[in-house]
C-alpha positions as CSV (number, residue, x, y, z in Angstrom):
1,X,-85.1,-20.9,-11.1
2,X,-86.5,-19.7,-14.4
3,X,-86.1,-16.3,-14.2
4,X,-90.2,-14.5,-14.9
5,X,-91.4,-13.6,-18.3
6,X,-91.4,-9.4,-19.2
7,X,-94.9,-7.9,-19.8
8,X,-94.3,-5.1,-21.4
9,X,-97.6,-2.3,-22.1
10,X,-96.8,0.1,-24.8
11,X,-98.9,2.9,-25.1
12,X,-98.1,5.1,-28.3
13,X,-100.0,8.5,-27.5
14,X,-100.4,10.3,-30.6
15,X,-102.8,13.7,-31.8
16,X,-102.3,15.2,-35.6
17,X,-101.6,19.0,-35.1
18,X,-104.7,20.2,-34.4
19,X,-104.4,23.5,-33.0
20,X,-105.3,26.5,-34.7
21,X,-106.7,23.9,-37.2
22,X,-110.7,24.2,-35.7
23,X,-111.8,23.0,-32.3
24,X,-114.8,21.1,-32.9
25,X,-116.2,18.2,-34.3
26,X,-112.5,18.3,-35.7
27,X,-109.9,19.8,-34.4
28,X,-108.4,20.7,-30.8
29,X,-111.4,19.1,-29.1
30,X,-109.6,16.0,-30.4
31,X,-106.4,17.0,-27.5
32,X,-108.1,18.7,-25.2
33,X,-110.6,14.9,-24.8
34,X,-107.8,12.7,-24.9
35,X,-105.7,15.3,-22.3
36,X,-109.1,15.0,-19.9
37,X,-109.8,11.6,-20.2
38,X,-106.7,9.7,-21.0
39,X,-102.9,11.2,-20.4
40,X,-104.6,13.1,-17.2
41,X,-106.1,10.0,-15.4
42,X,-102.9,7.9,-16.5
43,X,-100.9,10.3,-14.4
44,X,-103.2,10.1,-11.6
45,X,-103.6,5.9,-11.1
46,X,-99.7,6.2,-11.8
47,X,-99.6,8.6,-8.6
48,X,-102.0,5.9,-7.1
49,X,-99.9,3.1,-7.7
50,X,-97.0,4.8,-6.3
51,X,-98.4,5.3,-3.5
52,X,-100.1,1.9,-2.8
53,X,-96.5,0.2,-3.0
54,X,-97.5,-1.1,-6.3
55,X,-94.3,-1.9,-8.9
56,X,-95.6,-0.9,-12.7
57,X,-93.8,-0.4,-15.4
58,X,-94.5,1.0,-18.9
59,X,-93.1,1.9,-22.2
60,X,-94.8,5.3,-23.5
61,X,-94.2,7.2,-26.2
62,X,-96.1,11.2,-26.7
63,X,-95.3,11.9,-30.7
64,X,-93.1,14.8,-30.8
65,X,-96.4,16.5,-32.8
66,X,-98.2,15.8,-29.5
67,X,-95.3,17.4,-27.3
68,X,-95.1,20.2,-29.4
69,X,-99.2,21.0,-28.7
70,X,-99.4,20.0,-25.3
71,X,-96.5,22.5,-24.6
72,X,-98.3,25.1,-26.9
73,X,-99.2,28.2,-25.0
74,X,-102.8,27.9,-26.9
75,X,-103.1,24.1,-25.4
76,X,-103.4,25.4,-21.9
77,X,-105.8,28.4,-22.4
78,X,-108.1,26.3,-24.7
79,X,-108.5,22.7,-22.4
80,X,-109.4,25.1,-19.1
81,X,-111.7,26.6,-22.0
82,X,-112.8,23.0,-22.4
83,X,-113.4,21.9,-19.3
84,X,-115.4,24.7,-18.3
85,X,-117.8,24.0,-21.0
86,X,-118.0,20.1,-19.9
87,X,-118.8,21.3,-16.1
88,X,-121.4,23.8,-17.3
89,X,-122.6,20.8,-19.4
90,X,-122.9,18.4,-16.3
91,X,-124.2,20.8,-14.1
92,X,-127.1,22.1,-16.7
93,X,-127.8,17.7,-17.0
94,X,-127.9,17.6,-13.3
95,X,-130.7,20.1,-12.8
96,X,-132.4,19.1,-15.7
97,X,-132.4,14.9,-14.7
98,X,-133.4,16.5,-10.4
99,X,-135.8,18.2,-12.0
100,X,-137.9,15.6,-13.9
101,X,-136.8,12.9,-11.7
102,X,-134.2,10.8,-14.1
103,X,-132.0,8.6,-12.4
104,X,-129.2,9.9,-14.5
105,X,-128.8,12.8,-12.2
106,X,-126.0,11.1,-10.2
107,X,-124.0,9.9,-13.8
108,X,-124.0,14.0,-14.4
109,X,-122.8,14.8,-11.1
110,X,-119.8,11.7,-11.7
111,X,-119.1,13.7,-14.8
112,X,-118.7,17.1,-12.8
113,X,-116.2,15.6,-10.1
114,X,-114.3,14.0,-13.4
115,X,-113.5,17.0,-15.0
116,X,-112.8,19.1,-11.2
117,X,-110.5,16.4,-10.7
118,X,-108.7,16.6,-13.8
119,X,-108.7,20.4,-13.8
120,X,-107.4,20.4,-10.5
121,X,-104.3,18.4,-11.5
122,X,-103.6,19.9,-14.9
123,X,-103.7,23.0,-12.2
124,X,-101.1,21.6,-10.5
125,X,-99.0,20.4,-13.2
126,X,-99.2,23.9,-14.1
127,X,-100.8,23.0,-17.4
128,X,-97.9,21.0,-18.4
129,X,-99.1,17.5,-19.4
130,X,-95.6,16.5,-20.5
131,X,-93.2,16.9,-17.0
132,X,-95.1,14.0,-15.5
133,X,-94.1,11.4,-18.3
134,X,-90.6,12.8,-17.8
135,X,-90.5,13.1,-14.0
136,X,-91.6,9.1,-14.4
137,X,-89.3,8.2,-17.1
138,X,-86.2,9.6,-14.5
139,X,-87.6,6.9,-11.8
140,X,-87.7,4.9,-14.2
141,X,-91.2,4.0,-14.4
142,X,-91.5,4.7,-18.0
143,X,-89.1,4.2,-20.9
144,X,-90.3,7.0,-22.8
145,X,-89.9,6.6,-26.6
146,X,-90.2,8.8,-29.6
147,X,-91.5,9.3,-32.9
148,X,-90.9,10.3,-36.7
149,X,-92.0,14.2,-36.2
150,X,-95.3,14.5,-37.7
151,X,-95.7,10.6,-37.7
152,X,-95.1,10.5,-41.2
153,X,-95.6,7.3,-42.7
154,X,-91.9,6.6,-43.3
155,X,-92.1,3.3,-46.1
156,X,-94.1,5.5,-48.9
157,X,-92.7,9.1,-48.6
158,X,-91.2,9.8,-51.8
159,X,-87.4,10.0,-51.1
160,X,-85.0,8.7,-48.1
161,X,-84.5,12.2,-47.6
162,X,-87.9,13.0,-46.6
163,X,-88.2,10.2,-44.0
164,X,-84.5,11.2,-42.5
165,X,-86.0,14.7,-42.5
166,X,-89.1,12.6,-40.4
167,X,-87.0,10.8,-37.8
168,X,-84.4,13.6,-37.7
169,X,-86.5,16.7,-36.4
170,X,-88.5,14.0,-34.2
171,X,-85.5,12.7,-32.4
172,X,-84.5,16.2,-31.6
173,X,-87.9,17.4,-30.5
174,X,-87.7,14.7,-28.2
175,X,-84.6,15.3,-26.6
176,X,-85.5,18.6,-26.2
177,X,-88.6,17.7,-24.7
178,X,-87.5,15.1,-22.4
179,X,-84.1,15.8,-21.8
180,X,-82.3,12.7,-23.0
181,X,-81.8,11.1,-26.2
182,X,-84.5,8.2,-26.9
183,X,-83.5,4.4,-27.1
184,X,-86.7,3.7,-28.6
185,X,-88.7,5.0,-31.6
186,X,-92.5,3.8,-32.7
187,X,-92.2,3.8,-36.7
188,X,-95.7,5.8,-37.4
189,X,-98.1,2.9,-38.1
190,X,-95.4,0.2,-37.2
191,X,-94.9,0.3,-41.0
192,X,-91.5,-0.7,-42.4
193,X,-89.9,-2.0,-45.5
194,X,-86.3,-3.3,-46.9
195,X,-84.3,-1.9,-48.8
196,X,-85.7,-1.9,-52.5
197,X,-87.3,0.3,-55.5
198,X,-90.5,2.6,-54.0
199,X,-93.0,3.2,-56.9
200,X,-94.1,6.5,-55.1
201,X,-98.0,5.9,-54.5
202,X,-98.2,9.6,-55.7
203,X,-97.1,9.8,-59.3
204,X,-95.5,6.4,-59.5
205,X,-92.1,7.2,-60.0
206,X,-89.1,4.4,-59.0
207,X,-87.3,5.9,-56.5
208,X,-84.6,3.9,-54.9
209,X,-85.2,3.5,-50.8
210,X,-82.8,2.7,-48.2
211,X,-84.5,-0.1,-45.9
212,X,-85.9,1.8,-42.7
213,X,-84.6,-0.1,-40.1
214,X,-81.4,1.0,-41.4
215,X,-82.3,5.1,-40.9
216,X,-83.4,4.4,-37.2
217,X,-80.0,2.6,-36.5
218,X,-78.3,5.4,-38.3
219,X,-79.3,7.9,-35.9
220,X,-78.6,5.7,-32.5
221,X,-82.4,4.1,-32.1
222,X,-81.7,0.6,-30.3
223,X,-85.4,-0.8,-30.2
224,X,-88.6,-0.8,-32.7
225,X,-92.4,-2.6,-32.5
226,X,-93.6,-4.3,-35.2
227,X,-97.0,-5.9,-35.7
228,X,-96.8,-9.8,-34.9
229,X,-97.0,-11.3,-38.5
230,X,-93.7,-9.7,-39.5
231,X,-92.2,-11.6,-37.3
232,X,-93.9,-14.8,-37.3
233,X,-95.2,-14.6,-40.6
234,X,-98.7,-15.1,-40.3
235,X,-101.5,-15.6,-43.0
236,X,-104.4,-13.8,-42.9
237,X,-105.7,-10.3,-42.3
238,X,-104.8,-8.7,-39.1
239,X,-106.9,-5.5,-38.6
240,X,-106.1,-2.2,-38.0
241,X,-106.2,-2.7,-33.6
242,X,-106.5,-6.1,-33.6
243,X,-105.0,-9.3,-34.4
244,X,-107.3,-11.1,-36.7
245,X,-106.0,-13.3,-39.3
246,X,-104.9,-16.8,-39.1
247,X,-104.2,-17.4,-35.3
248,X,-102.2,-20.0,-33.3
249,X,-102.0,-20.7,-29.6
250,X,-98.6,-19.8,-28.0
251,X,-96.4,-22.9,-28.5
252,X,-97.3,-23.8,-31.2
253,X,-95.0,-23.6,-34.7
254,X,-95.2,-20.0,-36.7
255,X,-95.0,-20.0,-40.3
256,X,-91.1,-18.7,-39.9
257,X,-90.5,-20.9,-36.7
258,X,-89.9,-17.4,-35.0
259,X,-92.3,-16.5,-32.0
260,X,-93.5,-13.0,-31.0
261,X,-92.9,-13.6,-27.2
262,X,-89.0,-13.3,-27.9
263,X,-86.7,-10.1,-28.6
264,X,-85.3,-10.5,-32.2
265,X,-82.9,-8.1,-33.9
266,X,-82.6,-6.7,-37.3
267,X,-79.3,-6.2,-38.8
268,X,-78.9,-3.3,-41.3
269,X,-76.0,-1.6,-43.1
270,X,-76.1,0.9,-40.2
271,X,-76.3,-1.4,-37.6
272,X,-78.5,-3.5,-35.5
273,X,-82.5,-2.6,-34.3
274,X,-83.9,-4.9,-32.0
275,X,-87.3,-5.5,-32.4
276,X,-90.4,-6.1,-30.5
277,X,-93.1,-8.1,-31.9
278,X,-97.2,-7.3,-30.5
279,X,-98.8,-10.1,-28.6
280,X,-101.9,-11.5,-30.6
281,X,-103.6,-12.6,-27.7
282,X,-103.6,-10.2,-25.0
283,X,-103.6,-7.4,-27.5
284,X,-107.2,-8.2,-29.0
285,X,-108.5,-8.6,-25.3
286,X,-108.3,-4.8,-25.3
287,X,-108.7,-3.8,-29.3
288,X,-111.7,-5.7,-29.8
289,X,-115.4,-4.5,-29.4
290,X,-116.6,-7.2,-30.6
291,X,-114.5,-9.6,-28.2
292,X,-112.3,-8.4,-26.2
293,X,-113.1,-6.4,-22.9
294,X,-114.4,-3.0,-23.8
295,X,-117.9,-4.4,-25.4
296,X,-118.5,-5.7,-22.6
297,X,-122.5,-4.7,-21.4
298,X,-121.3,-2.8,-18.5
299,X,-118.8,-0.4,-19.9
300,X,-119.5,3.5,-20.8
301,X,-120.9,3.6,-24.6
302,X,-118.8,5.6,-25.9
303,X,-121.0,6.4,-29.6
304,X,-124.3,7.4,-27.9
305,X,-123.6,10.9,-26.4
306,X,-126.0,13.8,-24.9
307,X,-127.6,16.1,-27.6
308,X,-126.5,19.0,-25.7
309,X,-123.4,19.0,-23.8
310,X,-122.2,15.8,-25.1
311,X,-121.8,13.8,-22.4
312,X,-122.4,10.2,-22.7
313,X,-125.2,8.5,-20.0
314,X,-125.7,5.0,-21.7
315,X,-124.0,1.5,-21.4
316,X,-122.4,-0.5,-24.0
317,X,-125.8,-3.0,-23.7
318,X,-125.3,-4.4,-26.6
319,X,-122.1,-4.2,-29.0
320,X,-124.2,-4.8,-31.3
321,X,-127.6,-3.6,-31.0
322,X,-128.6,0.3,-32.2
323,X,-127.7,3.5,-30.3
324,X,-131.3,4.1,-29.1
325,X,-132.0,0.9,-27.6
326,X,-128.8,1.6,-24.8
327,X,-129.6,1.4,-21.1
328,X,-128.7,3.9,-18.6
329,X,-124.6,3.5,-17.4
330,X,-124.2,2.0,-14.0
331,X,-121.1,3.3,-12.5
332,X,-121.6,0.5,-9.5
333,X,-121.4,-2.2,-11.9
334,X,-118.2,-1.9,-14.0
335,X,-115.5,-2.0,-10.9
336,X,-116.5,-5.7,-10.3
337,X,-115.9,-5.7,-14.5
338,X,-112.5,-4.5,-14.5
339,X,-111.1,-6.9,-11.6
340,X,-112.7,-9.3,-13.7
341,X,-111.2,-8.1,-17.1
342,X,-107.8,-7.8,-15.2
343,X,-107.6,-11.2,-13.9
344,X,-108.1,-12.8,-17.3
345,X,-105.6,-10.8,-18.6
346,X,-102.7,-11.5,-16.3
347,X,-104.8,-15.1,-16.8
348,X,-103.4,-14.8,-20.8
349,X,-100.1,-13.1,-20.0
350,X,-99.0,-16.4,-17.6
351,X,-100.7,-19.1,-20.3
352,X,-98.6,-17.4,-23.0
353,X,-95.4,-17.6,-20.9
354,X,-96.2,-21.1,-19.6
355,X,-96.6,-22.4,-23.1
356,X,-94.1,-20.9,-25.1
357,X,-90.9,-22.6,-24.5
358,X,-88.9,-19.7,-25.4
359,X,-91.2,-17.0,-24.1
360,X,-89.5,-14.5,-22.6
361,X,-91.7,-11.1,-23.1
362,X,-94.8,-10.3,-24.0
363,X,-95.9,-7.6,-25.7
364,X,-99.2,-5.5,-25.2
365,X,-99.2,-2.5,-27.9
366,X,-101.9,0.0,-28.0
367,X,-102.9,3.1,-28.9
368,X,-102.6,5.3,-25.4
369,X,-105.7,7.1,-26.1
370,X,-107.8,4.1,-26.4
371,X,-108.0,4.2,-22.4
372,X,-110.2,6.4,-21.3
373,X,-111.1,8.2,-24.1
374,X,-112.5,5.3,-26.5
375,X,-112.5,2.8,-23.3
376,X,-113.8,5.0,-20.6
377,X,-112.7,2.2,-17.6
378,X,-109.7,1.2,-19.7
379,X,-107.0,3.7,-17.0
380,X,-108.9,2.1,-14.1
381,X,-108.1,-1.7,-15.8
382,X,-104.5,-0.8,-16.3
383,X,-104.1,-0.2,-13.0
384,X,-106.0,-2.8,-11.8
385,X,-103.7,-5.1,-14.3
386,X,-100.6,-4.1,-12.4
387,X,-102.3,-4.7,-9.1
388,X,-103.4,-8.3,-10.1
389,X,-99.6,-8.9,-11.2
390,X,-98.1,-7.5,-7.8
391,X,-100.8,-9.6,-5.9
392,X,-99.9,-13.1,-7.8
393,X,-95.6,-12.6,-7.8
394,X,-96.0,-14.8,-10.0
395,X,-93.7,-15.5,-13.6
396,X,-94.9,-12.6,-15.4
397,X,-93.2,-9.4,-14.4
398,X,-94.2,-5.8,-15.6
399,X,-90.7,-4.3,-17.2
400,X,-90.3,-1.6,-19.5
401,X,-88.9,-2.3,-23.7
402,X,-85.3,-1.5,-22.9
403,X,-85.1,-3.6,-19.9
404,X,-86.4,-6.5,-22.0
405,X,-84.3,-5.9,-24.9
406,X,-81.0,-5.3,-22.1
407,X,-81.9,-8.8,-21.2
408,X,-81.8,-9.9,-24.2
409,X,-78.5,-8.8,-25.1
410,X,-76.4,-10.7,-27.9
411,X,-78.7,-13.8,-27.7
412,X,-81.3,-11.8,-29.8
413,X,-81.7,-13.7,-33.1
414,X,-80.9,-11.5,-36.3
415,X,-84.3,-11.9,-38.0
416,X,-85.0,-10.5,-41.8
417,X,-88.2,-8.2,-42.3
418,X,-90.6,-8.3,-44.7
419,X,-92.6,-4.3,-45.8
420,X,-95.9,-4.2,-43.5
421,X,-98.0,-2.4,-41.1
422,X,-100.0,-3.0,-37.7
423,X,-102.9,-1.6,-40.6
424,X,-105.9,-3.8,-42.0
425,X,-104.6,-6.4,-43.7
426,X,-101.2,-6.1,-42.5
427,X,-99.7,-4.1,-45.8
428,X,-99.8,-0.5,-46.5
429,X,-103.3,-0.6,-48.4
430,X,-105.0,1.3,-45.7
431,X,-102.4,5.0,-46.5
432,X,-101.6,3.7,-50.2
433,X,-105.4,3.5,-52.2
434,X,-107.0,4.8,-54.8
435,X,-108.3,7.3,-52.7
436,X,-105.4,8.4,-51.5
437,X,-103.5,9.0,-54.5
438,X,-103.7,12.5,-55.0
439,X,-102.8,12.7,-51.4
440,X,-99.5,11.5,-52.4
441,X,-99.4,13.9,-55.6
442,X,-99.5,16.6,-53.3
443,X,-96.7,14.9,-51.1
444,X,-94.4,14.7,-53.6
445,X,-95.4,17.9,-55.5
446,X,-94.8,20.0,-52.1
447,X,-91.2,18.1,-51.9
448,X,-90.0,19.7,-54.9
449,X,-91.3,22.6,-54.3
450,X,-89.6,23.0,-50.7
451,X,-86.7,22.1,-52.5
452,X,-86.5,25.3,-54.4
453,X,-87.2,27.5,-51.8
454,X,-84.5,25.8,-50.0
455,X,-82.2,27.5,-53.1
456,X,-83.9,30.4,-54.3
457,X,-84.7,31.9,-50.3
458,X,-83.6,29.7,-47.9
459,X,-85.0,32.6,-45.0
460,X,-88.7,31.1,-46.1
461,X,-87.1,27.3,-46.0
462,X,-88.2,26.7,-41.9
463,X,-91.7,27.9,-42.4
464,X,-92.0,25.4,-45.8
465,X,-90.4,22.7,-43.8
466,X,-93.0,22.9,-41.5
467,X,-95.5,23.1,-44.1
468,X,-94.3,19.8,-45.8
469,X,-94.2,18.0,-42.4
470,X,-97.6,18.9,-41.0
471,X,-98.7,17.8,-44.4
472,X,-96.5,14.3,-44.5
473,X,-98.8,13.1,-41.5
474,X,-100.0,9.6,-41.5
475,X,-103.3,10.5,-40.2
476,X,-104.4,12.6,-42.9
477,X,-104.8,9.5,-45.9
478,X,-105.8,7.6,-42.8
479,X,-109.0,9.7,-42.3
480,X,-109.6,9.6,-46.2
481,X,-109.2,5.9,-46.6
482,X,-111.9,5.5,-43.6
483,X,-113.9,8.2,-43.8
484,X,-114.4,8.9,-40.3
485,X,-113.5,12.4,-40.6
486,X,-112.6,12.4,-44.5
487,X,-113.6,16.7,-44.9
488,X,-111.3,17.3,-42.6
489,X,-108.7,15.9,-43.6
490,X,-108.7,17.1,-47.3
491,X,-109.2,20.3,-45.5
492,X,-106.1,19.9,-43.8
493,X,-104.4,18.4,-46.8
494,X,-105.7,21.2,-49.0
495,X,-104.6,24.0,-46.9
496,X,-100.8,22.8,-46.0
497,X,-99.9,22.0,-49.6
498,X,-101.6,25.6,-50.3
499,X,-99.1,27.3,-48.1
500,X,-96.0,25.3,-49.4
501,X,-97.6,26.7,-53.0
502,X,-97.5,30.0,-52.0
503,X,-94.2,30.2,-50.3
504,X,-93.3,28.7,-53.4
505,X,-94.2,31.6,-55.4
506,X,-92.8,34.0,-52.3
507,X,-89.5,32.6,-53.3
508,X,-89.2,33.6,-56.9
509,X,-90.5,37.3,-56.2
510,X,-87.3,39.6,-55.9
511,X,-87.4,43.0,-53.8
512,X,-88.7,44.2,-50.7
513,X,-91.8,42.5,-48.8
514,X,-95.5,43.4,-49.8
515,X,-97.6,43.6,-47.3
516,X,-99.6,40.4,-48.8
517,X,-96.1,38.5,-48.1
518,X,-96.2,39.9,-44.6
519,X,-99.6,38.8,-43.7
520,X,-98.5,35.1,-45.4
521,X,-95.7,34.7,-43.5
522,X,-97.4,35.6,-40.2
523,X,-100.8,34.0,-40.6
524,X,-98.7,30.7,-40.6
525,X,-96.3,31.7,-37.9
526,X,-99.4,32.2,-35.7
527,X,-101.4,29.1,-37.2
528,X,-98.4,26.8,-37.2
529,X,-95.7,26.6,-34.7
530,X,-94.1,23.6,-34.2
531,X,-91.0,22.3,-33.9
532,X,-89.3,26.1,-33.9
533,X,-86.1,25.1,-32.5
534,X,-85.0,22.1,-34.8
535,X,-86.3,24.2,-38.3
536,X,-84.4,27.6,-37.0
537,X,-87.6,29.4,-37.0
C-alpha cells in the first residue's frame, strides 16, 4: 500500500523584545495578547486533544527572543497585570450592555470566562508559558525548532560574523531553554542566499558572504523552510502571508520541475540542510482575508475594537466593507464555520497528495500568533483540522518536520537555492528599501563599534552584544517598511544604537567608574536582559 502523505503545520511563534520597551499601543501588550489568546489556548485544545484520543502532531518553534520574555520575571507580573484590566473591562461592558438592554451583554461575559480560563492555566503552569511546548516536544507531540537569536535577518547583516553571532547565541538559548539541542531552525523571514558578494544595504560596501545554508549546517541544524518559489521557481509576486503569484494546481510541471510537496536537500561546504518547501494552496486558505478562511462573515473582526476596554464585539461582515458598518459577533454561528473551514482543508491536503505523483508532505507554514490573536477561531480550527484527519484515516497523516525529513532519508534530491524570502514579492525588498537604509547604517555602524569595545574593555562587551542583537531584529525595518507601527520602531532603533554609542565612549574613558557610567550600565541591565547566560553577563 502507498504509505499516507505527511501534513506537517508549522507554527513559528515570534515577539520582538518588548519588555521594558512600553506596554501599550506598542510594546508588552504585544506578548502579554498573543500569551492570552494564542500560545495559552494552543496548550489547552492540545490538552483537549490528548484527552479525546485524538493523534496531532506539530512542528513549533518560540524565537529564543520570545523564550527569553516569556521566562522574564517581568512577563509574569505584567500579563496577570493584563488580564486583570481585560476582566475589569468585560465586566464594566457587561453592566453597561444589562443596563441599556444591548444584546452584546453575553459577548462581554464570553470575554470574561476567556481571560478566567486563561489565567487560571497560566496559574497552573505557574506562569511558565514555555514548559508546556517542552513537556509536548518530550511526548513527541511537537518537534520544537529554533531561531537566529533576535531573528536577525541573516542574508543582509553586514558580515558572516554577525549572522554566526545570530544563530550561535540562538541555538544555545534554545538548548538551554528546552533542554536538547534543535534539529530544526526557522531562518528569520525564511530569507536565504548563496554564497556571493553582499553590497551591505547600509553603506553599500562588498563584503564577501558565506551562503547561509552553509552556517546552519555548520552548527548541526538538519532541517530549514523556505517559501515555495525557491524551490519550484515560481513567477510572480508571493506576498508577505500568502502565496500569490503565478499559481499551478498540484501535478502539474514547476518552472524547475521540482515540487513543494517533496523534502529536498541542500548541499553546502558544511554539509547538507534539508529543506521544507510551504504549500501554496493550503497555506493561503488560512493567510488570506480576502480568500481564505478568516474573512469569512462569521468570524471575530479583529480591527473594530471597544473604545474603552478594547474588546472587540463585531463580526468580520464584510472583508471589505468599513469598520462602522460591522454587525454584532455571533458566538453560535462560527462553530458550524470552523467544521466547515476544517473539512475543506483536509479537503486540499488529500487533493494535493492525490495529484501530485511524488507528493509525499505537505507543508502548512504560519505565523503561530495568527490563531487566535489575528484569527480569533483560528486554535478552535486547528483542532478541529486534526479531528477531521483522525475521523477520515485517510492518506494524509499529521507528522512533525523531522519525521518527514527521517523518511526522507538519502532519497532527498540535492536541490540549488536561489537568495529570497517568504516577504512581498518573494526577495528581500520588504527589510532592504529606501527607507530602511539608515536602518542598516546604524547596523553596521554599531558592529564596528562593538568591535572596539570588544578590545579596548571587553567587561562592557556582553552588555554591547546585547545591544547590537536587540537592534539586528528583523521586525524593526519590517515595521518601517509598512508603517504599521513605524514610531516605534525608530524608537527602538534609535535607542539600541544609542546605548552601543555610549558604551562605545564608556570604553575609551580610563579610571574608576562615574557615577553616570554606573547609572548606564544599570539602566540597561534592568531594561535589557536577555540572553544572560550565552553573553556571560
Amino acid at each position: 500500500p502507498t504509505p499516507p502523505v505527511s501534513f506537517v503545520l508549522v507554527l513559528h511563534g515570534h515577539i520582538p523584545a518588548v519588555l521594558g520597551h512600553g506596554v501599550w499601543p506598542h510594546g508588552a501588550d504585544w506578548l502579554h495578547e498573543a500569551a492570552a489568546e494564542t500560545y495559552l489556548p494552543f496548550v489547552a485544545a492540545a490538552r483537549a486533544l490528548d484527552a479525546d484520543g485524538v493523534p496531532w502532531k506539530a512542528t513549533v518553534g518560540l524565537t529564543p527572543i520570545l523564550c527569553e520574555q516569556l521566562r522574564d520575571p517581568r512577563f509574569p507580573r505584567g500579563f496577570r497585570r493584563y488580564v486583570r484590566h481585560r476582566l475589569a473591562a468585560a465586566s464594566r461592558d457587561a453592566r453597561e450592555f444589562a443596563r441599556d438592554g444591548h444584546r452584546a451583554e453575553l459577548l462581554a461575559r464570553a470575554w470574561r470566562a476567556h481571560y478566567e480560563e486563561a489565567l487560571a492555566l497560566f496559574d497552573a503552569l505557574d506562569g511558565d508559558l514555555v514548559a508546556p511546548f517542552v513537556r509536548l516536544a518530550d511526548e513527541g507531540k511537537v518537534e520544537p525548532i529554533a531561531c537566529a537569536a533576535t531573528h536577525g535577518f541573516l542574508p543582509l547583516l553586514p558580515s558572516d560574523a554577525a549572522a554566526e553571532r545570530q544563530l550561535e547565541i540562538g541555538l544555545a538559548a534554545h538548548r538551554r531553554h528546552f533542554g536538547r539541542s534543535a534539529r530544526g531552525l526557522w531562518m528569520p523571514e525564511c530569507a536565504t542566499r548563496p554564497a556571493g558578494t553582499l553590497v551591505t544595504p547600509g553603506f553599500g560596501r562588498r563584503v564577501a558572504r558565506r551562503d547561509v545554508l552553509s552556517l546552519l549546517a555548520a552548527r548541526g541544524v538538519r532541517f530549514t523552510f523556505v517559501e515555495t518559489h525557491l524551490v519550484a521557481g515560481r513567477a510572480g509576486r508571493p506576498a508577505y502571508g500568502g502565496s500569490g503569484g503565478v499559481r499551478w494546481n498540484p501535478g502539474e510541471a514547476t518552472p524547475t520541475g521540482r515540487t513543494p510537496y517533496a523534502v529536498h536537500r541542500a548541499e553546502t561546504e558544511a554539509g547538507s540542510v534539508a529543506v521544507l518547501a510551504r504549500d501554496p494552496r493550503s497555506s493561503e486558505q488560512v493567510w488570506s482575508g480576502e480568500v481564505g478562511y478568516p474573512g469569512d462573515p462569521a468570524y471575530l473582526e479583529f480591527h473594530r475594537k471597544a473604545a474603552r476596554g478594547g474588546l472587540r464585539y463585531w463580526s468580520v461582515t464584510d472583508a471589505r466593507g468599513p469598520l462602522d458598518g460591522k454587525e454584532l459577533y455571533e458566538p453560535a454561528t462560527t462553530a458550524e464555520r470552523v467544521a466547515s473551514h476544517a473539512v475543506h482543508f483536509c479537503d486540499l491536503l488529500e487533493e494535493s497528495a492525490a495529484a501530485e505523483p511524488s507528493a509525499r508532505v505537505v507543508v502548512a507554514m504560519f505565523d503561530f500568533e495568527l490563531f487566535g490573536h489575528w484569527w480569533f477561531e483560528g486554535i478552535d480550527f486547528l483542532a478541529a483540522v486534526f479531528r477531521e484527519l483522525a475521523r477520515r484515516d485517510g492518506p494524509v497523516r499529521p507528522a512533525t518536520a523531522w519525521e518527514a525529513v527521517s523518511e526522507a532519508g538519502g532519497a532527498a534530491p540535492a536541490i540549488p537555492l536561489p537568495a529570497g524570502s517568504w516577504g512581498k514579492d518573494g526577495d528581500f525588498s520588504v527589510w532592504d528599501n529606501p527607507e530602511t537604509r539608515e536602518y542598516w547604517r546604524s547596523v553596521e555602524r554599531a558592529g564596528e563599534q562593538v568591535r572596539a569595545i570588544a578590545s579596548r574593555d571587553p567587561r562592557l562587551l556582553p552588555a554591547a552584544l546585547r545591544q547590537l542583537l536587540l537592534l539586528e531584529a528583523s521586525d524593526w525595518p519590517f515595521l518601517v517598511e509598512n508603517g504599521s507601527a513605524r514610531d516605534y520602531a525608530e524608537r527602538r532603533i534609535g535607542e539600541h544604537a544609542m546605548a552601543v554609542e555610549a558604551l562605545a565612549a564608556l570604553s575609551t574613558r580610563s579610571g574608576p567608574r562615574t557615577r553616570e557610567d554606573a547609572l548606564l550600565l544599570a539602566r540597561l541591565a534592568r531594561r535589557d536582559r536577555a540572553f544572560a547566560p550565552e553573553l556571560g553577563g
